[in-house]
DSSP file (Angstrom, degrees, kcal/mol; ACC not computed):
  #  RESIDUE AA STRUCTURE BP1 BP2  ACC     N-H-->O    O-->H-N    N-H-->O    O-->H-N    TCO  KAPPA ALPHA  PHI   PSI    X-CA   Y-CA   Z-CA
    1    1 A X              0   0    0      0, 0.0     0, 0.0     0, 0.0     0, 0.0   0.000 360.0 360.0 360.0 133.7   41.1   -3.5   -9.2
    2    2 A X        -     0   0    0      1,-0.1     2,-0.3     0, 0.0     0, 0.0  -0.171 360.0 -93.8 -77.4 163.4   40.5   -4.2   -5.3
    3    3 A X        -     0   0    0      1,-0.1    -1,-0.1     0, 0.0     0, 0.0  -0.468  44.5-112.8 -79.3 130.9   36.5   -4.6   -4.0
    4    4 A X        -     0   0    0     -2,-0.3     2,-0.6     1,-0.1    -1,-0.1  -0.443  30.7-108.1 -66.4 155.3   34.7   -1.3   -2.7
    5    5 A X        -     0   0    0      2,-0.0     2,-0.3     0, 0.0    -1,-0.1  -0.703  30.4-125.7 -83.4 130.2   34.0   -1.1    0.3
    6    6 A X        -     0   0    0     -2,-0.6     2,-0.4     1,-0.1     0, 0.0  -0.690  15.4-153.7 -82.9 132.1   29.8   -1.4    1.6
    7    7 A X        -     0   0    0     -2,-0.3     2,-0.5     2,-0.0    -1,-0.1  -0.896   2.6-154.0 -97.9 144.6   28.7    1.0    3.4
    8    8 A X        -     0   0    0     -2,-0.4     2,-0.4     1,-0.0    -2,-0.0  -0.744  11.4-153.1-106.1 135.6   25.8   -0.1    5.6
    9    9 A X        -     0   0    0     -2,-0.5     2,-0.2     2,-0.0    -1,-0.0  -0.794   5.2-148.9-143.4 129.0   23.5    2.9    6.6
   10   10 A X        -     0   0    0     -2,-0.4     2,-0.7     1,-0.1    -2,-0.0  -0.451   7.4-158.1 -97.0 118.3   21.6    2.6    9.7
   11   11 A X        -     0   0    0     -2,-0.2     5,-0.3     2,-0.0    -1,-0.1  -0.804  19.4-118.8-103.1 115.6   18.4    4.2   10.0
   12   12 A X     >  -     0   0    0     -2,-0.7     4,-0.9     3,-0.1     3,-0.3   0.329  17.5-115.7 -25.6 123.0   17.0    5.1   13.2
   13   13 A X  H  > S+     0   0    0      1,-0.3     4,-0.8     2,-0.2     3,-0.1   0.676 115.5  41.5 -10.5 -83.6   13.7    3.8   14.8
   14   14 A X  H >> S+     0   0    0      2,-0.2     4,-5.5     1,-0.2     3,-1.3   0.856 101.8  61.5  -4.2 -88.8   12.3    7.2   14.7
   15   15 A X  H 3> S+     0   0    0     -3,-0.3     4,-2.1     1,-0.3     5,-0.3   0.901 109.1  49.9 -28.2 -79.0   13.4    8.4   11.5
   16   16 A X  H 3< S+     0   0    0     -4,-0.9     4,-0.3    -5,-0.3    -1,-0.3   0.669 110.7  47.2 -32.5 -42.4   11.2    5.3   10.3
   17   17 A X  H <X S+     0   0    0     -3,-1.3     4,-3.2    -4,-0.8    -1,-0.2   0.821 111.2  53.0 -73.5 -54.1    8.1    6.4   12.5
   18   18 A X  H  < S+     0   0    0     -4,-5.5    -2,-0.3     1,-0.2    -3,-0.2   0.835 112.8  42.9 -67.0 -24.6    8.5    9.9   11.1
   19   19 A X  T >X S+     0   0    0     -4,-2.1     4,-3.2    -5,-0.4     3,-0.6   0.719 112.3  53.8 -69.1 -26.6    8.5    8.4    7.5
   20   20 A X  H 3> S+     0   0    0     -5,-0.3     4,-2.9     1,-0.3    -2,-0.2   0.899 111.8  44.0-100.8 -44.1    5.6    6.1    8.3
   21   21 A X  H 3< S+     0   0    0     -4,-3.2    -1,-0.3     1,-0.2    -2,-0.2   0.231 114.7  52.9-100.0  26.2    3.5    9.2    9.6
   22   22 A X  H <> S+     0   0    0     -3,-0.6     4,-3.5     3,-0.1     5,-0.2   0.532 103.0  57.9 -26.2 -79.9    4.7   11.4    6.4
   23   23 A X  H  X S+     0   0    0     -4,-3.2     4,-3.0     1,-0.2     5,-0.2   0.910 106.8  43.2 -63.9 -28.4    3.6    9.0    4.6
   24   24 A X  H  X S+     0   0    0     -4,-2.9     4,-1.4    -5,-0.2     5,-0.3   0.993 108.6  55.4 -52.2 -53.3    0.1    9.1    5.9
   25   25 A X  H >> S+     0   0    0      1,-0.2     4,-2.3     2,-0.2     3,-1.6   0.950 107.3  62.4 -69.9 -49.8   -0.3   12.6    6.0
   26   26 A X  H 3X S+     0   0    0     -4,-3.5     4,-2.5     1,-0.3    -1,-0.2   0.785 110.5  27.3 -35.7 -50.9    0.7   12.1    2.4
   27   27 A X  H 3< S+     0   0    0     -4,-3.0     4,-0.4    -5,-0.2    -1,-0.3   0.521 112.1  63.1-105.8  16.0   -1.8   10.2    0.9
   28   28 A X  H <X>S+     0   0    0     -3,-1.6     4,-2.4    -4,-1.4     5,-0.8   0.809 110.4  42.9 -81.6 -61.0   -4.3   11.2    3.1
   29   29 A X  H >X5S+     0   0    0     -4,-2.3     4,-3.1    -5,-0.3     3,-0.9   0.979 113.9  52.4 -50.1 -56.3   -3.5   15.2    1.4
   30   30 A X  H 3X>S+     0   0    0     -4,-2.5     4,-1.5    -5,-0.3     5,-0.6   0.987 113.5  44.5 -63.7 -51.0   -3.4   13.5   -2.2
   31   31 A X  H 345S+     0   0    0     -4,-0.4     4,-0.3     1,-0.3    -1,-0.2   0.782 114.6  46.3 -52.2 -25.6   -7.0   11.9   -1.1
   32   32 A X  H X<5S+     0   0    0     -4,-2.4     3,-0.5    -3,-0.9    -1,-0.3   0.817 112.4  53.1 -83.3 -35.3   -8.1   15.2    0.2
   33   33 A X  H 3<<S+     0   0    0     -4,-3.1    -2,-0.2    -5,-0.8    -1,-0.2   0.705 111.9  46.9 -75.1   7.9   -6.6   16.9   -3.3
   34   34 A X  T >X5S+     0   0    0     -4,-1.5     3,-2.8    -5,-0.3     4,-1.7   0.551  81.0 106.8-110.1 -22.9   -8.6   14.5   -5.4
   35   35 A X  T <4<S+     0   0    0     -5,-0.6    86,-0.1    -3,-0.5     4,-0.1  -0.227  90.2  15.6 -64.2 141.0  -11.9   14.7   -3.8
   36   36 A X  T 34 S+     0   0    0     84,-0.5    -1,-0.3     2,-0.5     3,-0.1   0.798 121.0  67.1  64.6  18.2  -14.4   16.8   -6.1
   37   37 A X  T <4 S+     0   0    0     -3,-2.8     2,-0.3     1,-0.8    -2,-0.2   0.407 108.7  24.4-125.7 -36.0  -12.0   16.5   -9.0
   38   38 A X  S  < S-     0   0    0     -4,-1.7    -1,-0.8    82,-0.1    -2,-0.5  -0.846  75.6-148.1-120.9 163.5  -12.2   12.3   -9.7
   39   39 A X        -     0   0    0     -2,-0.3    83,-0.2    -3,-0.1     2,-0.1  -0.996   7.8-135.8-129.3 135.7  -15.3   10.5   -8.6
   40   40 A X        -     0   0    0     81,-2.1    81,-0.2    -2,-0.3    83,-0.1  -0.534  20.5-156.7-101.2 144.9  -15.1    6.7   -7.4
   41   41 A X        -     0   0    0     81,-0.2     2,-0.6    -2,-0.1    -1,-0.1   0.044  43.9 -70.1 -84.3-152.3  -18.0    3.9   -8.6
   42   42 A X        -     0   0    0     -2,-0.1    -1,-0.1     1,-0.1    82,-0.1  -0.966  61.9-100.5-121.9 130.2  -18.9    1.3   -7.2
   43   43 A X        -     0   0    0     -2,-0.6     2,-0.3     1,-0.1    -1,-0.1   0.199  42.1-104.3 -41.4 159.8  -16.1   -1.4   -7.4
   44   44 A X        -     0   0    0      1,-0.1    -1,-0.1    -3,-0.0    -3,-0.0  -0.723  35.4-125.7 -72.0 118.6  -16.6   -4.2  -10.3
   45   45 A X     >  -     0   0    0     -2,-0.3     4,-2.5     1,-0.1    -1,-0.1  -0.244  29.3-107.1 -59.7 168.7  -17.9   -7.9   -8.8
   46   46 A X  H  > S+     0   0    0      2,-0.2     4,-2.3     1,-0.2     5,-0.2   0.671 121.1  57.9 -56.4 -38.9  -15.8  -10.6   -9.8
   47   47 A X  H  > S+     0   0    0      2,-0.2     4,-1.7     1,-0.2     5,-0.3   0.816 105.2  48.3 -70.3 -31.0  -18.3  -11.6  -11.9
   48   48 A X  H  > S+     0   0    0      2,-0.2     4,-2.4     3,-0.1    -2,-0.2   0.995 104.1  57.2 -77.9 -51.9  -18.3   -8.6  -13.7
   49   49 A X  H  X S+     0   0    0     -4,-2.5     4,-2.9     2,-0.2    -2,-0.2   0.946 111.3  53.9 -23.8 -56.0  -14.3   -8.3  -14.2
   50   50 A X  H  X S+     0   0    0     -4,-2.3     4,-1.7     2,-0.2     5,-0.4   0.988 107.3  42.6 -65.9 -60.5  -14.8  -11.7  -15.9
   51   51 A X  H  X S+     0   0    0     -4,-1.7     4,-0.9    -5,-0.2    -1,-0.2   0.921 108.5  56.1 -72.5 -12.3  -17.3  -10.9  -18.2
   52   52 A X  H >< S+     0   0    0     -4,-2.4     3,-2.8    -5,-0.3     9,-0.2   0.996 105.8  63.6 -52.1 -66.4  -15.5   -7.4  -19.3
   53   53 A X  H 3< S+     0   0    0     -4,-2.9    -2,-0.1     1,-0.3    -1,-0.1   0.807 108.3  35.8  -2.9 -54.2  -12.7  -10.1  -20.0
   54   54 A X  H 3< S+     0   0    0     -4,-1.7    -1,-0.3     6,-0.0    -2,-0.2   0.591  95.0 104.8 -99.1  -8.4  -14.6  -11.7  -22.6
   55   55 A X  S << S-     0   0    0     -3,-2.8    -3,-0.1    -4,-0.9     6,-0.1   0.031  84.2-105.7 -72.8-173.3  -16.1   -8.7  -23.7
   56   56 A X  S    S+     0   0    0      2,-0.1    -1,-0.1     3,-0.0    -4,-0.0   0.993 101.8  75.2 -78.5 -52.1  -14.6   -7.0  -27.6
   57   57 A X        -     0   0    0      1,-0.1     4,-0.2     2,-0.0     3,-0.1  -0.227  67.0-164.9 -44.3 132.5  -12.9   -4.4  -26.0
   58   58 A X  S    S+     0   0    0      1,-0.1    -1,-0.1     2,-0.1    -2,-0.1  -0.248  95.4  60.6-122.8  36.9   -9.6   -5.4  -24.3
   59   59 A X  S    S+     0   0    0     -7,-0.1     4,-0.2     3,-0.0    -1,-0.1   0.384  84.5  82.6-127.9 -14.7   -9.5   -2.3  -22.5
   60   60 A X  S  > S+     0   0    0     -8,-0.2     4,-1.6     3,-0.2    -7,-0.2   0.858 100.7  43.3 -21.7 -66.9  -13.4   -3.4  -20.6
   61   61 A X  H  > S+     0   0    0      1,-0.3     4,-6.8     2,-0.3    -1,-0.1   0.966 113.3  44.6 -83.6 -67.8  -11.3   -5.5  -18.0
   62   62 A X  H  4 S+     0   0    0      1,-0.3    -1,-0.3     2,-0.2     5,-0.2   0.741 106.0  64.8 -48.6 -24.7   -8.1   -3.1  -17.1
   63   63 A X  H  > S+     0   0    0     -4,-0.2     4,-0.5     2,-0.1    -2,-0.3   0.921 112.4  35.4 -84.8 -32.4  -10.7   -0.1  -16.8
   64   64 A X  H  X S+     0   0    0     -4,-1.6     4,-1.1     1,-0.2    -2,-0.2   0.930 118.4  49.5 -78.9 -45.9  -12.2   -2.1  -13.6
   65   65 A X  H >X S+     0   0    0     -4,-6.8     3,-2.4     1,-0.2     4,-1.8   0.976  95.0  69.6 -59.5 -57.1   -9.3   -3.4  -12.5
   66   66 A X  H >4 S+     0   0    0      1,-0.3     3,-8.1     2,-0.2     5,-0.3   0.538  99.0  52.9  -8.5 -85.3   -6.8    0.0  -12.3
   67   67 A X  H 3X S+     0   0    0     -4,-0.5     4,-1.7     1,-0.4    -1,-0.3   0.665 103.8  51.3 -47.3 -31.5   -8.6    1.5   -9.6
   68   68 A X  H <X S+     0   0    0     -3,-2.4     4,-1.7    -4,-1.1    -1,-0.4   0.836 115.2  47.2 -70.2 -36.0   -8.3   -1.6   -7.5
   69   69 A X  H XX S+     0   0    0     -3,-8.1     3,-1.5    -4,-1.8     4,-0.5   0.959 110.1  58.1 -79.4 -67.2   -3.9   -1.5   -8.5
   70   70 A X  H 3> S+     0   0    0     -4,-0.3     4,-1.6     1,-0.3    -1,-0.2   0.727 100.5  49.6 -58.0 -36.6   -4.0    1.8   -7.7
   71   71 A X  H 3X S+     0   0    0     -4,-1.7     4,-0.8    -5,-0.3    -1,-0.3   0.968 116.2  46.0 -33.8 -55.8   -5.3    1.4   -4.2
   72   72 A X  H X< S+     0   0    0     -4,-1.7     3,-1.2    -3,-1.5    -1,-0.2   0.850 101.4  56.5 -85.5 -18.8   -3.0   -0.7   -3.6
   73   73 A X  H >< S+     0   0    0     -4,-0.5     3,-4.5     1,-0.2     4,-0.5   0.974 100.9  66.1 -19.2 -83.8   -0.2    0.6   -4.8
   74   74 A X  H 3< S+     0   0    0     -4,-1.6     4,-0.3     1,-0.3    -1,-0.2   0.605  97.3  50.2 -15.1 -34.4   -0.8    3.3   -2.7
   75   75 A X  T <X S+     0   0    0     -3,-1.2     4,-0.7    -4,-0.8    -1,-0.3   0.309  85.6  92.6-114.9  15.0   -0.4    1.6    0.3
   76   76 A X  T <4 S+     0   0    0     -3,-4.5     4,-0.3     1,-0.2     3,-0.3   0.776  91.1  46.0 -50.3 -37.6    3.2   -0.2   -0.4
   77   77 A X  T >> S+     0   0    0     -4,-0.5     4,-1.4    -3,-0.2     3,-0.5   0.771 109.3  49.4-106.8  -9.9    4.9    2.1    0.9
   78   78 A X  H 3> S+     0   0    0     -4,-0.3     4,-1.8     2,-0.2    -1,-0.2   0.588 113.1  48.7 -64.1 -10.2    3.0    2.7    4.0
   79   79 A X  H 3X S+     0   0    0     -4,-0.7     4,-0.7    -3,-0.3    63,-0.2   0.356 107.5  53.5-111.6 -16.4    3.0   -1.1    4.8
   80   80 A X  H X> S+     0   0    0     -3,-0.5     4,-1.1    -4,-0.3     3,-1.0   0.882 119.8  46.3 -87.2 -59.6    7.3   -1.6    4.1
   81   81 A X  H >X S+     0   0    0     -4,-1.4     4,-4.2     1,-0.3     3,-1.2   0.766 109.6  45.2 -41.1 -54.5    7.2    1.4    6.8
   82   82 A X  H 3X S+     0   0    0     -4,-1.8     4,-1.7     1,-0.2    -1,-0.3   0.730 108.1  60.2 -59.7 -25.7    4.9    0.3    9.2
   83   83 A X  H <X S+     0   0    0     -3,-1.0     4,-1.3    -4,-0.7    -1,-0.2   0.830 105.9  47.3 -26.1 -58.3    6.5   -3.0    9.3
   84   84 A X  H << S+     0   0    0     -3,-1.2    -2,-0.2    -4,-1.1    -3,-0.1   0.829 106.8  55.1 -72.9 -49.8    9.6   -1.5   10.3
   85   85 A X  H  < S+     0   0    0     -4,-4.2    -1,-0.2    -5,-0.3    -2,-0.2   0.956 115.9  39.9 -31.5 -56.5    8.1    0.4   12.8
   86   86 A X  H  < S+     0   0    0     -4,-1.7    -2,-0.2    -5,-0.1    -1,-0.2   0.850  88.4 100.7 -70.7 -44.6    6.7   -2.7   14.2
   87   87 A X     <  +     0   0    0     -4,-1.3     2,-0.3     9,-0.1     6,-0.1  -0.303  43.3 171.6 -79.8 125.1    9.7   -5.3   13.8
   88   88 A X    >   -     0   0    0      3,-0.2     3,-1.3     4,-0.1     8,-0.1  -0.964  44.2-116.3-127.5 149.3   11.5   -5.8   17.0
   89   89 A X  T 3  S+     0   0    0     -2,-0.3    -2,-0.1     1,-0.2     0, 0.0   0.623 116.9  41.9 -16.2 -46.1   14.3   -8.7   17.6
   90   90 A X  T 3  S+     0   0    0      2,-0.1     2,-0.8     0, 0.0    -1,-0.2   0.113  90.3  88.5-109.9 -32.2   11.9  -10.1   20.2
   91   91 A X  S <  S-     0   0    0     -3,-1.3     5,-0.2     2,-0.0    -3,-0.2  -0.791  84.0-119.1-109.6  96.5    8.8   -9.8   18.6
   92   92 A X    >>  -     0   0    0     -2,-0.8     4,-2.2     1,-0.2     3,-1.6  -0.073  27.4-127.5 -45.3 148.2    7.9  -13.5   16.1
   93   93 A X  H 3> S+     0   0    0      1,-0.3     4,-0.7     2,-0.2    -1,-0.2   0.610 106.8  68.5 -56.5 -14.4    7.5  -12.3   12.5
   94   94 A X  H 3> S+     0   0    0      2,-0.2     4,-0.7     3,-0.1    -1,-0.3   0.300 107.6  44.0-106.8  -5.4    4.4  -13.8   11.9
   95   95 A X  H <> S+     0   0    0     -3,-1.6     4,-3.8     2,-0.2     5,-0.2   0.510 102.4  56.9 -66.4 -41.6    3.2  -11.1   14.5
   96   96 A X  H  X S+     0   0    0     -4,-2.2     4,-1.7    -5,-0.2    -2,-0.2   0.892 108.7  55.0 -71.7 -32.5    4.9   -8.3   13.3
   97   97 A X  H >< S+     0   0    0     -4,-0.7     3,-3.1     1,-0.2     4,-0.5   0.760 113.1  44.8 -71.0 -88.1    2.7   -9.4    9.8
   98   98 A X  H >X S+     0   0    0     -4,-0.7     4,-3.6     1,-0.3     3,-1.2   0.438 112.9  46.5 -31.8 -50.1   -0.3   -9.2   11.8
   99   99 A X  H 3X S+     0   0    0     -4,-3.8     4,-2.6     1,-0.2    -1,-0.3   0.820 114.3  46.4 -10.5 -65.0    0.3   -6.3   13.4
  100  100 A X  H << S+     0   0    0     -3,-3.1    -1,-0.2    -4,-1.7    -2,-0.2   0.536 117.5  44.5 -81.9 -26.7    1.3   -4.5   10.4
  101  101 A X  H <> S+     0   0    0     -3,-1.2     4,-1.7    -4,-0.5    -2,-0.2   0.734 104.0  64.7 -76.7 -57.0   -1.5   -5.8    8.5
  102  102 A X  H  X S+     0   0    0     -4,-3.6     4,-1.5    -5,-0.2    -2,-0.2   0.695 108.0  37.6  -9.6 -72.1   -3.8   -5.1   11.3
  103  103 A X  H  X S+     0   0    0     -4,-2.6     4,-2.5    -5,-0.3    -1,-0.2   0.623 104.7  69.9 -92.5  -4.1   -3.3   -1.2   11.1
  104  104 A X  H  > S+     0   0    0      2,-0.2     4,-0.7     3,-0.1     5,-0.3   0.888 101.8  44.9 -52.3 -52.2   -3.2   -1.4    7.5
  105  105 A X  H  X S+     0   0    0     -4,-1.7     4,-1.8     1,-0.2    -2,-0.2   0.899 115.7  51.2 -62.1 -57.2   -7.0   -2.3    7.9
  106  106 A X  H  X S+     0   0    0     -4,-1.5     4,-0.6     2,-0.2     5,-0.4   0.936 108.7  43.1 -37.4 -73.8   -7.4    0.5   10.3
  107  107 A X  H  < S+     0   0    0     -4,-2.5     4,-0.5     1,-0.3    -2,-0.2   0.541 117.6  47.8 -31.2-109.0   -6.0    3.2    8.5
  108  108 A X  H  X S+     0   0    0     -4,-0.7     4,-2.3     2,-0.3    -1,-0.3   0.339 115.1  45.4  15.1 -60.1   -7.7    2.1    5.4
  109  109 A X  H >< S+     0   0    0     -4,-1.8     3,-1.9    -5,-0.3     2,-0.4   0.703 114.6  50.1 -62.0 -96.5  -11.2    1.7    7.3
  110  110 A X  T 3X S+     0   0    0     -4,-0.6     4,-1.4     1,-0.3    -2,-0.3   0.452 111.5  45.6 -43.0 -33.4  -10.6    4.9    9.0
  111  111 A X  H >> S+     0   0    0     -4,-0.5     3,-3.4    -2,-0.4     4,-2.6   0.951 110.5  56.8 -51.7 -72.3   -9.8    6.7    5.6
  112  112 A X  H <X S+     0   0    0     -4,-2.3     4,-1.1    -3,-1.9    -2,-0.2   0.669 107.9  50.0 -31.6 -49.2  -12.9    4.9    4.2
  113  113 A X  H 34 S+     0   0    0      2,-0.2    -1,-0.3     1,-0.2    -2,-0.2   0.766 110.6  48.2   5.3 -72.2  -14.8    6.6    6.9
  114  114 A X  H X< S+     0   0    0     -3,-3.4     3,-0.7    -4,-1.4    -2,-0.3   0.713 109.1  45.8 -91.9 -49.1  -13.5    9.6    6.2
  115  115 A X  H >< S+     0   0    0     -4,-2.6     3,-1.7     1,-0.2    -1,-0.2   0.861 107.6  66.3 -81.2 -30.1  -14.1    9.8    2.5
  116  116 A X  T 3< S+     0   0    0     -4,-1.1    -1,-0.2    -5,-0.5    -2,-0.2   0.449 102.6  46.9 -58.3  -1.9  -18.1    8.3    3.2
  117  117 A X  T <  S+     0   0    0     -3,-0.7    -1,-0.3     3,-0.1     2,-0.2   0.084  93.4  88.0-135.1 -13.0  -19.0   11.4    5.0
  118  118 A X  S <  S-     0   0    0     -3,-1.7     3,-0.3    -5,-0.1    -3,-0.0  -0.715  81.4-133.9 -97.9 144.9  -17.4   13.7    2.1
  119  119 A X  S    S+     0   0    0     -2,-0.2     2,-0.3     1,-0.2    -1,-0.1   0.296 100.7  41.9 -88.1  32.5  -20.5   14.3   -0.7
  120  120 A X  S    S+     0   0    0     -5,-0.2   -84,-0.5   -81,-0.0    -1,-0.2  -0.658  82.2 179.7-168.3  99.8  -17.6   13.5   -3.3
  121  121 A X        -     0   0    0     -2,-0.3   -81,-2.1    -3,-0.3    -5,-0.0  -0.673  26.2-155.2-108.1 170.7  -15.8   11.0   -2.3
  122  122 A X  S    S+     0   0    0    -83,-0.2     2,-0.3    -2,-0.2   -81,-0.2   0.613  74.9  52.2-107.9 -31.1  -12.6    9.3   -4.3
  123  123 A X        -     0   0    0    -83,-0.1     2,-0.4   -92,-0.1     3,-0.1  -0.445  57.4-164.2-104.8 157.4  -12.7    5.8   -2.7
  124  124 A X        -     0   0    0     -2,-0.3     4,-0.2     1,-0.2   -12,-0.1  -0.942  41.8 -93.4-136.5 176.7  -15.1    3.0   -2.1
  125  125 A X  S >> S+     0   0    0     -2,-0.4     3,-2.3     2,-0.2     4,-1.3   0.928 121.7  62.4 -68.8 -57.8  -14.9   -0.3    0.3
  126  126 A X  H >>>S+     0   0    0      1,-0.2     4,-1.8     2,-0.2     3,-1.2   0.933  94.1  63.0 -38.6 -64.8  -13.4   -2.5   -2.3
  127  127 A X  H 345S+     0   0    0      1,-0.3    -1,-0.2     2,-0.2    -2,-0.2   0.680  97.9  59.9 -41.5 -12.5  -10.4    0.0   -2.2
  128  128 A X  H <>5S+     0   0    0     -3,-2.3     4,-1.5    -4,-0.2    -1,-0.3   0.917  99.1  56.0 -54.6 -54.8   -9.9   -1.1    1.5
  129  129 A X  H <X5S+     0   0    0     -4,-1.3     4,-1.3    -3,-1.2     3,-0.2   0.927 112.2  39.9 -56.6 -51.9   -9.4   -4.4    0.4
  130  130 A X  H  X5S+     0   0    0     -4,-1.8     4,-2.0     2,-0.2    -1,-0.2   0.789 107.3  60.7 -50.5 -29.6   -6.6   -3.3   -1.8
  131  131 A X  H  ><S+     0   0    0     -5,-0.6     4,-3.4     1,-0.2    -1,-0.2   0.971 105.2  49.5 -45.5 -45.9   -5.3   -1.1    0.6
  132  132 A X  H  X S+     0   0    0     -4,-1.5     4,-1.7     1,-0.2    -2,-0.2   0.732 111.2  49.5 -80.4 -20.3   -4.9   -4.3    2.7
  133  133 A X  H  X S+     0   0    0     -4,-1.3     4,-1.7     2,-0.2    -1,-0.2   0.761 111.4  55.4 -68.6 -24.8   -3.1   -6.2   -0.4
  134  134 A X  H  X S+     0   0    0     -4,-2.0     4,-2.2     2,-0.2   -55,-0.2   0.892 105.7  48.5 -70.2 -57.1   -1.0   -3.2   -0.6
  135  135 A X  H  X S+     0   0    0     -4,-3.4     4,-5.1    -5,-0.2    -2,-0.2   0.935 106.5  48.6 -38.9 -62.4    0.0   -3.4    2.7
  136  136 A X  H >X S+     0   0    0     -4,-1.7     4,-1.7     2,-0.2     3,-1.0   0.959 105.9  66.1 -60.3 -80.9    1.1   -6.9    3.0
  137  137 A X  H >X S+     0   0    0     -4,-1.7     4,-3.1     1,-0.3     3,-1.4   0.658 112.3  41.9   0.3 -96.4    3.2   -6.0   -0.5
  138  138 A X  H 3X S+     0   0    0     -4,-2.2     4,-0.8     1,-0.2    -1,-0.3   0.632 105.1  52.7  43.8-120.6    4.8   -3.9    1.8
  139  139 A X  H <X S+     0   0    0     -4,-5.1     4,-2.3    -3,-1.0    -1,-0.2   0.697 108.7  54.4 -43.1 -36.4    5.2   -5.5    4.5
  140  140 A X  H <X S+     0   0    0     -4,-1.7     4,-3.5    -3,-1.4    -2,-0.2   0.880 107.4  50.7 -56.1 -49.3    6.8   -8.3    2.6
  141  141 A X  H  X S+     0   0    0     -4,-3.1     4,-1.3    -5,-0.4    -1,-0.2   0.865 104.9  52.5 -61.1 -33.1    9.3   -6.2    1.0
  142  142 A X  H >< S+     0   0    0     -4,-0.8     3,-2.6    -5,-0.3     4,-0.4   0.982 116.0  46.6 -74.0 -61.1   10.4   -4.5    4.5
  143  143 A X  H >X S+     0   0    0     -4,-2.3     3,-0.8     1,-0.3     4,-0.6   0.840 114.1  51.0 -43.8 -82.6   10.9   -8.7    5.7
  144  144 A X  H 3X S+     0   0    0     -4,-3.5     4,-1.4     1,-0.2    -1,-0.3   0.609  90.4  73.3 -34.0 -21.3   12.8   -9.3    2.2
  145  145 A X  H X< S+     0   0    0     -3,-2.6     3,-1.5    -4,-1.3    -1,-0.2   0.991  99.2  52.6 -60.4 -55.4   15.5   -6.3    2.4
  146  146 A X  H <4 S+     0   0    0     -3,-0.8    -1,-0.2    -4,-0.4    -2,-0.1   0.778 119.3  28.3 -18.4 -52.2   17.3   -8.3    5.0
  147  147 A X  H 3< S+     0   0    0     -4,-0.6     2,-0.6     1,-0.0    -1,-0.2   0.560 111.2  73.1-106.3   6.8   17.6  -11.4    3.2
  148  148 A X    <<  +     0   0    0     -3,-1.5     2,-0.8    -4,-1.4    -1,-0.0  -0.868  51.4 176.0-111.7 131.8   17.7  -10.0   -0.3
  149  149 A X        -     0   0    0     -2,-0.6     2,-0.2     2,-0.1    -4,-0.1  -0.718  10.9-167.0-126.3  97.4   21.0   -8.1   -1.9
  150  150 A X        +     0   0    0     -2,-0.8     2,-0.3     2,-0.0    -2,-0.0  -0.701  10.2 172.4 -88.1 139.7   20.9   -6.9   -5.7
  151  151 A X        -     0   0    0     -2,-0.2     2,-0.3     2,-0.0    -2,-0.1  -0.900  19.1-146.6-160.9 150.4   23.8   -5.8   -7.3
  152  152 A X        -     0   0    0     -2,-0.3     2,-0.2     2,-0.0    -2,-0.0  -0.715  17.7-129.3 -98.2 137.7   24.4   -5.1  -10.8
  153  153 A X              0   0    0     -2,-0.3    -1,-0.0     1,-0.1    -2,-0.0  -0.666 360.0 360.0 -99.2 176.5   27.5   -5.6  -12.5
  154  154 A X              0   0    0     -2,-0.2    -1,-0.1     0, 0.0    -2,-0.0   0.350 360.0 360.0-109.4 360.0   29.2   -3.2  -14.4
């Protein structure tokens, strides 16, 4: 049996910009649809994660930490967009991270903003910080598609 042929499919600049601002609007609307149904604490110190660690309950540790993966989760896929948005030919890579990182922060303050002014809000200022881990995740992945190719055999 002969080799398929790849087909490469090219998405436009645009198209990318219009995903990027999609996805905003997206988790800005999930943020809005959670407010007054879940309520955010105040994030966990480090010090406190560790001793929940050690405490008898192995479930102590994972209850701080979740909220913090989900944050960042959250912003993975806004951070492969905005990447792409950003990455020009032209432009060093190690810019395009800042960049890309950069408005990560923004957004993420400017949410944070936005949910501090609400009297039931979903997020707290640790969840920036994640935002911004999320982002770079992200970002990493949009750099890696280039150089990375999976396939499964069959």
């Amino acid at each position: 049996m002969g080799k398929r042929e790849v087909h490469i499919v090219v998405v436009p600049k645009w198209v990318t910009a219009l995903l990027l601002v999609f996805t905003s609007a997206a988790m800005v609307a999930l943020i809005a649809a959670l407010s007054g149904r879940a309520y955010a604490s105040d994030v966990a110190s480090p010090r406190e994660i560790v001793r929940r660690l050690f405490e008898r309950s192995p479930h102590a540790a994972l209850v701080a930490i979740m909220p913090l993966a989900a944050a960042a989760l959250l912003f993975v896929p806004w951070g492969f967009f905005a990447f792409l948005v950003l990455d020009r030919d032209t432009r060093p890579r190690s810019r395009t991270y800042a960049l890309t990182i950069g408005c990560g922060i923004l957004f993420a303050a400017a949410v944070t903003l936005w949910q501090s002014m609400l009297p039931t809000r979903v997020i707290t200022v640790g969840d920036a910080v994640a935002n911004t881990a999320g982002t770079f995740i992200g970002a990493l992945a949009a750099h890696l598609r280039k150089r990375v190719r999976v396939q499964f055999d069959h």
